[in-house]
C-alpha positions, 0 to 999 in steps of 0.5 A: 534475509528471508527467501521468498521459496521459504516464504512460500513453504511455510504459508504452503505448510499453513495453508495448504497448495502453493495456489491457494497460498498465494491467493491468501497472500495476494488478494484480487488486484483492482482499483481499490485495493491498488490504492491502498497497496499505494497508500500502505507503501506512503504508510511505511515512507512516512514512518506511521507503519514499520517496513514489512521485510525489516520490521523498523520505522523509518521515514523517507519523506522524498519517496512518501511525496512521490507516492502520495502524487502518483495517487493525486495523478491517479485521481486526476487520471480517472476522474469522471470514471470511478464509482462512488466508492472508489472516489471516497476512497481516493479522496479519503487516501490522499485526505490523511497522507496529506495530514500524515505527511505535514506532521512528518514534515514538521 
């Protein structure tokens, strides 16, 4: 397995300081893009993209459901309080997981 500090060197050795490595690699957290680190994370559950560290598609139906509503409780948490953007986000989100996760299902 590979160690984060190598990790870390060869994006240094690529991309220059360790600060500005770890900007390219953790973009500014908001809202938006929380939901779609959540939704990448039902994304790998439900087999349609390979698990970052082991590269393999593998399906973990319980752990997809559980991501999918942590994001149906953020909708329902923050409703009235998102921008328009945000709201077609969130619906869009939820929208495909869903569709993703009855095909997985079946």
């Amino acid at each position: 397995m590979v160690e984060l500090d190598d990790i870390k060197k060869k994006v240094q050795d690529e991309v220059g300081t360790c600060e500005a490595a770890e900007e390219h690699l953790f973009p500014e957290l908001n809202f938006s893009t929380f939901l779609l680190s959540l939704s990448t994370s039902a994304m790998v559950c439900l087999g349609e993209l390979p698990d970052p560290i082991s590269n393999d598609k593998n399906t973990n139906l319980p752990l997809a459901k559980q991501t999918i509503t942590i994001i149906e409780i953020l909708k329902e948490k923050t409703k009235g309080n998102l921008n328009p953007d945000e709201e077609r986000l969130i619906d869009g989100i939820l929208y495909d997981l869903h569709i993703r996760y009855v095909k997985a299902a079946c």
